[in-house]
C-alpha positions, 0 to 999 in steps of 0.5 A: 500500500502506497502512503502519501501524507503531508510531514505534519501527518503520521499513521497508525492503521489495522485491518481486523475482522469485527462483524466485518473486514475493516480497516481503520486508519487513525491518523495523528498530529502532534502539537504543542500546548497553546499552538495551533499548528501540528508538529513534524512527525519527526519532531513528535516521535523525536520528543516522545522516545523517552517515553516509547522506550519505557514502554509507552504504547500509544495505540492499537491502531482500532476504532473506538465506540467514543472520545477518550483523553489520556494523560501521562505524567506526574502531580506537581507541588508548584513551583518547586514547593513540598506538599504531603497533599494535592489534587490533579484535574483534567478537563477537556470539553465538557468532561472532567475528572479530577484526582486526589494526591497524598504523599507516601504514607504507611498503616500497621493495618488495624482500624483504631491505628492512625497511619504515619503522616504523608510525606512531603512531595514535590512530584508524584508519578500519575500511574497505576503503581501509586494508585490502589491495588495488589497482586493480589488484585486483579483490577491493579496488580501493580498498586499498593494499599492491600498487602503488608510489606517485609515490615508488616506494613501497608504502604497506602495509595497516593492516588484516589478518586476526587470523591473517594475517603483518603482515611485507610480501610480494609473496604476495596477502592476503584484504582484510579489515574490517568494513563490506559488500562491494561488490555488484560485486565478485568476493567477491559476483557469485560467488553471481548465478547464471547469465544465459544465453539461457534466463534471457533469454527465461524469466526476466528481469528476475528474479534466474536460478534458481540465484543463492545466497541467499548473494549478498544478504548484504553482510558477508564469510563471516566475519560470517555466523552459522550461522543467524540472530541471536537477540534478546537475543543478547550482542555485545562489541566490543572496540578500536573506542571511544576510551573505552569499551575494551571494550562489552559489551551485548545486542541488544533482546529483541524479536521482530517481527510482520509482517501483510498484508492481501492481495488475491486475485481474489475475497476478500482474506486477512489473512497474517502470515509468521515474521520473523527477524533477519538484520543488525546493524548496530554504530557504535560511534562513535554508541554505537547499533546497529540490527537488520533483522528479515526476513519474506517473502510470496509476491505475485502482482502483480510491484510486489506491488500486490496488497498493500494493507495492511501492518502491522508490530509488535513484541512481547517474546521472554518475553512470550505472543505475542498472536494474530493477531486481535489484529492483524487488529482493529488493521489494521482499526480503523487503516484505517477512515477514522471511527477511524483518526485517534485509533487511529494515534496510539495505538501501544501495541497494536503495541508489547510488553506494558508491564512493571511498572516501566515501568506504574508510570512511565505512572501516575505520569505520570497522577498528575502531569498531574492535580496539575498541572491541579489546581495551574493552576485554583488559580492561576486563580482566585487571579489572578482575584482579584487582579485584580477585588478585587469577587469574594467572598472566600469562593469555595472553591477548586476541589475535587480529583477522583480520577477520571481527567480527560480533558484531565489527558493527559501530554504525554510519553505522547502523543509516545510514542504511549501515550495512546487518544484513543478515549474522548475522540473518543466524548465529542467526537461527543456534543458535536459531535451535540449542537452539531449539533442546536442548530444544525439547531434555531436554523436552523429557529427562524431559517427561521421568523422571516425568513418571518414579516413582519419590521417595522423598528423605528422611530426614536426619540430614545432609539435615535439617541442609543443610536446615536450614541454607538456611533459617536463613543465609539470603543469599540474602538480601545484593544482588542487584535486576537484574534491579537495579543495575544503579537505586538503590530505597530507598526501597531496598538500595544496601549494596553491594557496592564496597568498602564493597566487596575490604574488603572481601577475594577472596573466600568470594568474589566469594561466593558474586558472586555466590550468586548474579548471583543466585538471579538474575537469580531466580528473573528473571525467568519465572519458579520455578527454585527449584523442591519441588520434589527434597527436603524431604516431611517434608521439607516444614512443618520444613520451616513453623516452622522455620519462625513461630520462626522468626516471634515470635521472631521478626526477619526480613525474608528478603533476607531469602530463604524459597523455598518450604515451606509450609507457608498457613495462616499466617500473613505477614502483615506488614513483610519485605520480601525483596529478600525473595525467596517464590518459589514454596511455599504454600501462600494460604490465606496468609495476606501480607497486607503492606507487602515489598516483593520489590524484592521477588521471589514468582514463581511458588507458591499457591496464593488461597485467598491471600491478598497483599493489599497496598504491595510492590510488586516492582521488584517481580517476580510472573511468573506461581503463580497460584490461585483465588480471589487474592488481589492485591488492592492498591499494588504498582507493579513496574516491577513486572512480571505475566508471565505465572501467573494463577490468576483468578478473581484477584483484582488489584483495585486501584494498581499502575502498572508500567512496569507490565510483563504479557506475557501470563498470564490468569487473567479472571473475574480480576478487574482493577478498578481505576488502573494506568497502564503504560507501561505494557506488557499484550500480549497473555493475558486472560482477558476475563470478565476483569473490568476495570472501571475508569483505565487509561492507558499510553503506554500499550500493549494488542497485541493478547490478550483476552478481550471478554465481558470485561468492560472499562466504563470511563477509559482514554486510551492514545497511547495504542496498541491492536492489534490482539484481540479476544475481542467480547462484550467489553464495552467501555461507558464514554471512552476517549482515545487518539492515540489507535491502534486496526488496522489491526486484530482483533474482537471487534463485538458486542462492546458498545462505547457509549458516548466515545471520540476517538482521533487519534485512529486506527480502520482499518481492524477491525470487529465492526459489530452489535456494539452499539456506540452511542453519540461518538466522533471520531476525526482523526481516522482511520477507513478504511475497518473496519465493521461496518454492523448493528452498532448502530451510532445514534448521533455520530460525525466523524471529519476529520476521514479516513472512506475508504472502511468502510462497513455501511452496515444495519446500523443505522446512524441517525442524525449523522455528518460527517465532512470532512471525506474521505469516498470513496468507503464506503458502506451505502447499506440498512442503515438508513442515516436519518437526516444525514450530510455531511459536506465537505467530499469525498465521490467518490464512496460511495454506499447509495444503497436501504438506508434509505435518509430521511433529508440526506444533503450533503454541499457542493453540487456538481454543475457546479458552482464548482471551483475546482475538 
């Protein structure tokens, strides 16, 4: 089911069976005390994780028969005071409820002894362990007033009804506070209805007919409003802030508008169902609430998958509500793969109307963005001129303009969702088409030429001195690296600082600049920008003797431009080949061992046996280098970049890479061993019958790459993506792994992952079929829809993972545990489930048709003894 929600929305939904298949969206805002507006979602569960991690559970995700508020939190003496008695009242709407607060007190239990006096407090917690109860107790096991402690003392409740007796006594109290009654308890398993052999046969595992709405409200009867509450409702708390004595404030004004797209057998129809709020919740300690507004369809399919989209908005109670096919076109637009990703960031049409004030605060943010774009080509040219005194002192300064420019976008408004990206992703089409076509143009222009018979020039003295002073100028190895201007390494120090350039001519200073920009340009692309054709035959041959000189007489080859040379053989072990600029040259079975190429620009070139063994290969660019059995092992690649490379059965064994680029690059028969990879850039690659023995891998992504027949045995994978593969016959044994994606595509049939461990990995959609994965262990994974027919599963372990419309199909599952894993609607048909165990999971639907049972437990079994649904 596909989501879209504006940022200040969040979701909680459950599909159930209660009369009916339904399916209830509660959608929630976060907000603060005294503020209209809702909160970021991230923001709300960002403040509220302290308490998520004690415990706290917010909702069930059902529909409930009326309002109710919730409070968690604690009795405050104000201002810092001590008190040994207080009180704490709620008031939301027209319902209160109201709580006495005594400090701690203790009673030897006998009607003519007085208890000890209340202790002093300055804040007492308003949950269910200070109110009256026992274990012995079971309308509140957690509390106190009943049982004698070690001292043969009763340690007596803090927390009573406005109206109840503080004065100790045998008689039975109604516990009493402010937070949600236990699911379990007798207070709420009164409403469940009734679980009797009819409900077993006919209904399970749905909720029996009779169970009372009443039954999905948390709060005590005394929290219930008549009906619902209504936005922009006054709520008043009074004793529960330190400082703030008494708060008063008003829930957001807001309605929300809750939309299906939802499928049927020959159409699909667009829905909406009436939402109202039916809980709110108050911590007055964060100074924030948070509302649940509820909406309810009816659904065909029990996991409601005949809901393909859901749209969730929000919308002013005072405003006009906007029609639904307002709505409709906004589900559409932010569906379509062409729009959806410039409409997802602009939230407006799902958010309320905008006020005037707040039209004038959005305006004013225009206004200021276009000032402070004004303000920067200022300073730009300023700068400019103070840096190159030759420019005319009479350039006039950029002229303002009124109209509204694109790129003079406040940032704050794009966080806030309020900017439309659709005007400038039209403007940025008609460029790219525009760019497409010049490019298709020179292609064709480029065809032409490399058919027409091509002559190399011929060698004339004038060229060879052209040439030689290319190489013996060193023209770029005082330049800086493109990606190393903010980060400079010790191991390409930047000489070029400003105060060294101030010293230098105007002239000299644009032939520096010049010789950057071209180095930087060189470095960063994809391919060669120097054509071999264009130079004489002999060329390459005088390069070849010319560094054979240098490297005879000792000198560095760094930041030298050896383009086109001839250099195969020889031994750069050990040179300092920083910046060198190598394209398009002929480094076959060249020794580059230890070698610093920190910077050095190799595209294009022949790398037939080469070995860069222990290499600095930083910053490198070996975009389109082709050539076999090249050695990279223990080379140290820093965003260094493959794309396009051609390098089959390369060894990158033991190499650090780091920021590796490796778009499209075709490496098959390639070892990884014991490589370190992060966050490397291996899309659309060929790795087929790669190794990667012993490898880890941090933050990698393999999208829509080759992997077929490769090996990963005992590597360590952690978030990773790999999406899309063509990996048939990968072989993952000994593998431990941690927040992986393979969903949504791809085919990794015929795979081995035995004696693996998967954590939090995302398998869904794949194709594993006649996979051999034994002695796995698959924690938190995501295996929905995935298929697993005629898989080998023996001794595996599937721990709270999602196993929806998984196919089992004729596979072998012996002695297999699955722990409380949602398999509904899975298929076992024809599978061999022998000493099998399911422990705790949901397993609505699942087909186990003409399987193989033998010793097959299922705990806990369904019964009419079940306590809940």
């Amino acid at each position: 089911m596909q989501i879209i929600k504006p940022r200040t929305l969040s979701l909680i939904s459950q599909t159930y069976h209660y009369r009916r298949t339904r399916l209830a969206v509660g959608v929630l805002g976060f907000f603060r005390f005294g503020e209209e507006h809702y909160l970021s979602e991230q923001e709300g569960w960002k403040t509220l994780e302290p308490l998520l991690q004690q415990g706290l559970i917010l909702d069930t995700g059902h529909a409930k028969a009326c309002g109710e508020f919730l409070l968690i939190g604690d009795a405050c003496a104000p201002e810092g005071q001590t008190i040994s008695h207080g009180s704490v009242s709620v008031r939301v709407g027209d319902t209160t409820k109201s709580l006495q607060v005594v400090g701690d007190r203790y009673w030897h239990g006998r009607r003519l002894r007085r208890p000890t006096p209340p202790k002093p407090f300055t804040r007492i917690p308003l949950s269910f362990e200070r109110a009256y109860g026992g274990q012995d107790f079971a309308d509140n096991p957690l509390g106190k007033g009943r049982v004698k402690n070690a001292q043969g003392l009763i340690e007596l409740p803090n927390l009573y009804a406005e109206n109840d007796s503080t004065k100790p006594s045998h008689h039975t109290l109604t516990p009493t506070t402010l937070g949600p009654i236990d699911v379990r308890w007798p207070q709420r398993q009164r409403y469940i209805g009734t679980y009797d052999q009819q409900w077993l046969d006919s209904i399970h595992p749905g909720f029996a007919d009779d169970t009372d709405p009443a039954f999905f409200n948390a709060a005590m009867t005394d929290q219930h409003l008549k009906e619902f509450i209504t936005p922009g409702c006054e709520v008043e708390l009074k004793g529960c802030h330190a400082e703030k004595t008494k708060w008063q404030f008003c829930v957001p004004e807001y309605s929300a508008r809750v939309f299906i797209e939802q499928t049927t057998d020959d159409d699909s129809q667009f829905l909406e169902a009436p939402s109202r709020i039916d809980t709110l919740w108050l911590f007055p300690e964060l100074g924030m609430g948070l509302v649940i507004h509820r909406a309810e369809f009816a659904v065909n399919d029990s996991l409601g998958l005949d809901v393909k989209r859901l749209l969730l908005a929000y919308e002013r109670t005072t405003d006009t509500p906007r029609p639904a096919s307002h709505y409709q076109q906004q589900l559409h637009l932010r569906s379509d793969p062409v729009q959806a990703a410039t409409q997802m960031v602009y939230e407006a049409p799902l958010k309320p109307l905008k006020t005037q004030a707040e039209q004038q605060h959005i305006d004013s943010a225009y206004a200021n963005a276009r000032q402070q774009l004004q303000q920067k080509k200022e300073t730009f040219i300023a700068e400019l001129r103070r840096s190159n005194p030759t420019l005319p002192a009479t350039t006039p300064p950029p002229e303002a303009s009124n109209e509204e420019m694109p790129t003079a976008i406040p940032a704050e408004l794009i966080q806030q969702g309020e900017v439309d990206l659709t005007p400038l992703q039209q403007q940025a089409q008609t460029h790219i088409q525009a760019a497409k076509q010049q490019a298709e143009d020179a292609k064709k222009a480029a065809e032409k030429a490399k058919k027409a018979p091509q002559q190399r020039p011929k060698m004339t003295a004038e060229f060879e001195q052209t040439l030689q002073r290319r190489v013996f100028a060193q023209p770029f190895k005082d330049v800086s690296d493109s990606s190393s201007k903010n980060s400079p390494s010790k191991d390409s120090p930047n000489k070029n600082s400003p105060n060294e350039n101030s010293q230098l001519s105007p002239l000299a200073q644009a032939a520096k600049l010049q010789q950057q920009s071209e180095y930087q340009a060189r470095q960063s692309s994809p391919v060669a920008m120097i054509d071999n054709n264009a130079m004489p035959a002999k060329s390459a041959g005088l390069i070849r003797q010319w560094v054979q000189q240098l490297l005879a007489s000792g000198e560095s080859l760094a930041g030298r431009d050896l383009s086109g040379a001839d250099l195969s053989g020889l031994d750069f072990s050990d040179c300092d080949l920083t910046r060198t600029a190598l394209e398009n040259c002929d480094l076959r079975d060249c020794q580059l061992q230890r070698a610093n190429l920190h910077g050095a620009i190799l595209t294009g070139s022949q790398l037939q046996g080469a070995c860069f063994s222990n290499a600095n290969l930083q910053q490198a660019n070996l975009s389109a280098c082709h050539g076999e059995h090249v050695v990279f092992t223990h080379a140290k690649m820093q965003d260094t970049l493959l794309m396009d490379a051609q390098l089959e059965a390369a060894d990158f064994s033991y190499a650090h890479l780091i920021k590796l680029q490796a778009l499209n690059a075709r490496l098959p028969h390639s070892r990884f061993e014991h490589a370190q990879l992060q966050q490397g850039q291996l899309i659309m690659a060929d790795l087929t019958n790669s190794r990667w023995q012993h490898a880890t891998l941090q933050l990698c992504n393999f999208s829509r790459s080759s992997l077929s027949h490769s090996c990963w045995q005992h590597c360590s994978l952690f978030r990773c993506i790999m999406v899309d593969l063509d990996a048939p016959a990968m072989r993952f044994n000994g593998c431990k792994a941690e927040k992986v994606q393979f969903s949504n595509q791809g085919n990794l049939s015929h795979a081995q992952f035995e004696h693996c461990h998967w954590h939090t990995c995302g398998f869904r959609d794949l194709d594993l079929s006649a996979s051999q994965i034994e002695h796995c262990v698959f924690e938190q994974c995501d295996l929905a829809s995935t298929n697993l027919q005629k898989s080998c599963f023996k001794h595996c372990l599937w721990a709270n993972s999602v196993l929806l419309l998984t196919d089992f199909s004729y596979a072998n599952l012996e002695q297999c545990l699955f722990n409380q894993g949602r398999l509904n609607k899975s298929q076992f048909c024809h599978g061999k489930l022998t000493d099998v165990t399911f422990v705790s999971c949901s397993t609505t639907e699942m087909n186990t048709d003409h399987a193989e049972l033998e010793q097959t437990q299922v705990t806990p079994q369904a019964s009419v003894q079940s306590s809940s649904a």
